[in-house]
C-alpha positions, 0 to 999 in steps of 0.5 A: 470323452470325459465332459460328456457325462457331467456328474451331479454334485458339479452342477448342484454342490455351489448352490449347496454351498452358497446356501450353507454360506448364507445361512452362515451370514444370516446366523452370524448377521441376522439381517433382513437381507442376509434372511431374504438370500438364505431363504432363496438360495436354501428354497432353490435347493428343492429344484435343484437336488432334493438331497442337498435340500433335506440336509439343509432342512436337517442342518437348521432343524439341529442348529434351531434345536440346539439353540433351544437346549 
């Protein structure tokens, strides 16, 4: 029975990945929309697992740092 226990980063990680993806975008591309998609799919981080969420928060809290430096 190897479906029958779905591990955790199968459901979560593409939603992980494509808010690293928009953040990417909008970084990239800093356009309204690009700004509304990564807001959304990085909020619907904190629904789907918390952890993906904080390492999100991390990642833009250093990239936002290191753009002041």
């Amino acid at each position: 029975m190897p479906l029958a226990r779905i591990e955790d980063p199968l459901i979560t990680l593409p939603v992980f990945l494509a808010a690293l993806l928009a953040f990417y975008i909008f970084w990239n591309k800093p356009k309204r929309s690009n700004a509304i998609i990564a807001a959304v799919l990085s909020g619907l981080l904190a629904y789907t697992y918390l952890h993906h969420w904080l390492t999100m928060m991390v990642i833009i809290g250093a990239v936002f740092v290191l753009v002041l430096l």
